[in-house]
C-alpha positions in Angstrom: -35.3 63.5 227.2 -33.4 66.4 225.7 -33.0 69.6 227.5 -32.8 72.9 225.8 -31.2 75.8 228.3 -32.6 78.7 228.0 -29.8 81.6 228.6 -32.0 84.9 227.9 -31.7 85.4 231.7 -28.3 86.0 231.5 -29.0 88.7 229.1 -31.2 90.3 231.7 -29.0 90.5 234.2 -26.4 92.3 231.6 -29.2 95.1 231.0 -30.0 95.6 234.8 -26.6 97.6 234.3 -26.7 98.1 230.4 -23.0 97.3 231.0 -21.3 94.1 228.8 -21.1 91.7 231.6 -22.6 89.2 232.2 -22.1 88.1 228.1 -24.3 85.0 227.5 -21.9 84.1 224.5 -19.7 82.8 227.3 -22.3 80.4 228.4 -22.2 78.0 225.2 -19.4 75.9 226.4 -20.7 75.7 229.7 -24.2 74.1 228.5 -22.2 71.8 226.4 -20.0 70.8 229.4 -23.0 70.3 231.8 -24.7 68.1 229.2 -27.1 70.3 227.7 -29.0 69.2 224.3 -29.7 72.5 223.0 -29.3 76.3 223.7 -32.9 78.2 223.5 -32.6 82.1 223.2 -35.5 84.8 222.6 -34.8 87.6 220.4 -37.7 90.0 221.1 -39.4 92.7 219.2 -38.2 95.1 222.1 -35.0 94.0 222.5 -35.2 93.7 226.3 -32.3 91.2 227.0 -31.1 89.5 223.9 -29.7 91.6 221.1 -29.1 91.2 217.5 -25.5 90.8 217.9 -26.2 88.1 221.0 -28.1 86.1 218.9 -25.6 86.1 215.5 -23.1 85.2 217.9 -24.8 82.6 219.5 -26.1 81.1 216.1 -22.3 81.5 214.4 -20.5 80.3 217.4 -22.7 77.1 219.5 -21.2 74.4 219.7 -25.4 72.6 220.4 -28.3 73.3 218.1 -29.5 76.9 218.4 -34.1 77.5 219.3 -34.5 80.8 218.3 -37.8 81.9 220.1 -39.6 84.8 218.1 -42.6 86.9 216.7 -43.8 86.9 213.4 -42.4 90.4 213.0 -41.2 90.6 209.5 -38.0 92.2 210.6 -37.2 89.6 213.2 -38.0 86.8 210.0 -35.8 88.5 207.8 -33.2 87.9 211.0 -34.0 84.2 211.5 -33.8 83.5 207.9 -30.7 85.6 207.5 -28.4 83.7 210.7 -30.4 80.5 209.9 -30.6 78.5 213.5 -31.9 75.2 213.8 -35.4 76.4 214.7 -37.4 78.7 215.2 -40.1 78.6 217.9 -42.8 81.3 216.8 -44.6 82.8 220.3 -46.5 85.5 221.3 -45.4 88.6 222.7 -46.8 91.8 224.3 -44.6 94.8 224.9 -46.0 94.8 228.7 -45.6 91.4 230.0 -42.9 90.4 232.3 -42.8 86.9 229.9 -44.7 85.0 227.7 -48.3 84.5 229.2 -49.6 82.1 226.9 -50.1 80.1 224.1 -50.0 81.5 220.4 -53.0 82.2 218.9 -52.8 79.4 215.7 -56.7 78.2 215.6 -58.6 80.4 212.7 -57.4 82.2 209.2 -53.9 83.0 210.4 -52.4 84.5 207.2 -49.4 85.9 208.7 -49.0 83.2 210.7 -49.0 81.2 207.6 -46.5 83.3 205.4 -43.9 83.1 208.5 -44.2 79.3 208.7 -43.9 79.0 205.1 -40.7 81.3 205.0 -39.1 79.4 207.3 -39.5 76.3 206.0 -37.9 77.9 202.4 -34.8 78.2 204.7 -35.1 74.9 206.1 -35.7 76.0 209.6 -37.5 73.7 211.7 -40.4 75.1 212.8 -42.0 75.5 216.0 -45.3 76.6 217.4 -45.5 77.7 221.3 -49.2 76.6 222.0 -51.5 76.1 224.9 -52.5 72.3 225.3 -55.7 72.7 223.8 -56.7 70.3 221.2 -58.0 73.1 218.6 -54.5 74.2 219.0 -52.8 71.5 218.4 -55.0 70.7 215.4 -54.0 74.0 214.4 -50.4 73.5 214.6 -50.5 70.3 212.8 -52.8 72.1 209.6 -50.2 75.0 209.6 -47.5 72.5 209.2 -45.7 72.9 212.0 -42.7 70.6 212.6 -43.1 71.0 216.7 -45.1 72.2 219.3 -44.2 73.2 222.5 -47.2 73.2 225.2 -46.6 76.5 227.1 -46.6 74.8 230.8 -47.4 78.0 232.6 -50.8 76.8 234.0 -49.1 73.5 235.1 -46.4 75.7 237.3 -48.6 78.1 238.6 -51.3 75.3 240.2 -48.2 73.6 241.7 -46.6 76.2 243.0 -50.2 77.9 244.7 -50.5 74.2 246.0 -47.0 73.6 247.1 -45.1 76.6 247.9 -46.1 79.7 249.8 -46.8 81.2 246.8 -50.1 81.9 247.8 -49.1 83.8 251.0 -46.9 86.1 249.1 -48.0 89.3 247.2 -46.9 87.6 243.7 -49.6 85.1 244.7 -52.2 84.4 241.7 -55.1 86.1 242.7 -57.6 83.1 239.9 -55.9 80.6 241.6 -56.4 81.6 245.7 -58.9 78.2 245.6 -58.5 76.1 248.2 -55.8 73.2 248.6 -58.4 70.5 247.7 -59.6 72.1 244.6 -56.3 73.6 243.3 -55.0 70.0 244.1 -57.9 68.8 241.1 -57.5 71.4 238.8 -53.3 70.6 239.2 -54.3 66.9 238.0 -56.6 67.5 235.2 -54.2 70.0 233.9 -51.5 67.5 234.1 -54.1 64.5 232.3 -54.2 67.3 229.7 -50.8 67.5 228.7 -49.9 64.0 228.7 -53.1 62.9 226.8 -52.4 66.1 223.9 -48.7 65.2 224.1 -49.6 61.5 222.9 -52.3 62.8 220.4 -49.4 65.3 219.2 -47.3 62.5 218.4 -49.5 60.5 216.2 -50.5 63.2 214.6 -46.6 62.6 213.8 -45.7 66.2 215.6 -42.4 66.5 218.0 -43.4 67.8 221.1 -41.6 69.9 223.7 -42.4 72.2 226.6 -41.6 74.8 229.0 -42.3 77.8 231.1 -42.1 77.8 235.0 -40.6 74.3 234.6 -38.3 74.2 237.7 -36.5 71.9 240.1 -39.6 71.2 242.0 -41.9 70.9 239.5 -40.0 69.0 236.1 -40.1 65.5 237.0 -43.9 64.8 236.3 -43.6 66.7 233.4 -40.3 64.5 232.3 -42.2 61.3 232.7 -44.3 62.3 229.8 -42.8 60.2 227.4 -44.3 61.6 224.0 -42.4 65.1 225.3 -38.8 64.7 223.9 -37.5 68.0 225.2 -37.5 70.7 228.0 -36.7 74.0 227.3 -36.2 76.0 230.8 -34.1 79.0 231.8 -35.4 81.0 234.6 -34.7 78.4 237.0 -31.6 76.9 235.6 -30.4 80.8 235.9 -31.2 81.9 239.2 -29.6 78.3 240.7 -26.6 79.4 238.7 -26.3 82.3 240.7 -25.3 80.4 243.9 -24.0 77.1 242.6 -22.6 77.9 239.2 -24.0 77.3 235.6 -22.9 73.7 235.2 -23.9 72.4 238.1 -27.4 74.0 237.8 -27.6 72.7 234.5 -26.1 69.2 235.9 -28.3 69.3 238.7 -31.3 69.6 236.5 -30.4 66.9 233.9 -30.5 64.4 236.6 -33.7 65.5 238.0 -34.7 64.8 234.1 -33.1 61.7 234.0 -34.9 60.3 237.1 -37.9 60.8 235.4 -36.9 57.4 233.1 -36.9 59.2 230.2 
């Protein structure tokens, strides 16, 4: 299973200070090094961490294929098409949110939706679509011509970590999810049942399928042994390991976890 290191963190840690250090153009050799598959970045309507400049750089200099995570903004498309990475994963995005908080609305008449796909497949830009696993969703995807998917495995993380962390006795606890340990431990299984059974339908609907978000050393290897998912893309966690054990070995450390997972 390929893994896709997300380094937009790095970027955040940069703007804490709005200083030029951390420089996330310095972490391409590392991820290559460490055995990393791709490098995932998300240029975002508000700028918030990753810049214009980050992200030609990135694209021009990577040494690993480049996931450009964006909006259908038409200045942002006119920067994808322009720097031309290897894809483009299309997601939602709200000026307020900390991250991405779900799925990307593709089910209805999505027009602009539409023109964006079609644009980027005039570049020859793989495309993918950041979805929740739903099957209207994926349906959707597939009749929008996507190339990918990526099931946003937010709901996944946030059951286990409310059923296996002290999450839940925290004030970042989730208030929809204080059930208790029995039931979150049913809801955790069906959700998981969910994404393996879309993640086989996605792939003979002959759609690549990936995932992420809150995938983290606890929680990946159930999600690895899906073995219609070909790829992870995960940064948070790979990030904040980094800061006490180094970027390789954070990226090392969660290859093997990967890797145990027999695929």
């Amino acid at each position: 299973m390929k893994v896709g290191v997300n380094i937009d963190h790095i970027a955040v840690l940069r703007e804490a200070r709005k200083i030029n250090d951390p420089d996330p153009l310095q972490a391409l050799g590392i991820c290559q090094r460490a055995g990393a598959d791709q490098v995932t970045i998300h240029l975002r309507e508000d700028r918030r961490h990753i810049h214009d400049d980050d992200a030609a750089a990135i694209i021009r200099h990577s040494p690993l294929p480049v996931n450009l995570e964006c909006a259908t903004a038409s200045d942002i498309l006119d920067f994808v098409v322009r720097h031309r990475p290897q894809r483009a994963t299309i997601v939602p995005e709200k000026r307020n949110e900390v991250t991405t908080e779900g799925g990307l609305a593709v089910t209805g008449d999505q027009p602009i939706l539409q023109a964006a796909i079609s644009r980027l497949k005039e570049a020859e830009i793989e495309v993918s679509l950041f979805i929740d696993p739903h099957p209207d969703a994926l349906l959707a995807a597939k009749e929008l011509g996507a190339d990918w998917i990526e099931f946003h495995t937010g709901r996944y993380a946030n059951l286990w970590a409310m059923l296996h962390t002290n999450l839940a006795r925290t004030r970042h606890r989730i208030p929809e999810l204080d059930l208790p340990r029995d039931e979150l431990s049913t809801m955790l299984q069906e959700e998981y049942a969910r994404l393996s059974e879309l993640a086989q339908n996605a792939r003979e609907a002959h759609l690549r399928v990936a995932a992420g978000h809150g995938l983290n050393y606890h929680n990946v290897t159930p999600i690895a042994a899906i073995k219609e998912i070909e790829e992870l893309n995960i940064g948070q966690s790979i990030i904040a390991r980094s800061v006490f054990t180094g970027l390789e070995p954070a990226i090392r450390e969660m290859k093997a976890l990967i890797k145990r997972s027999g695929f």
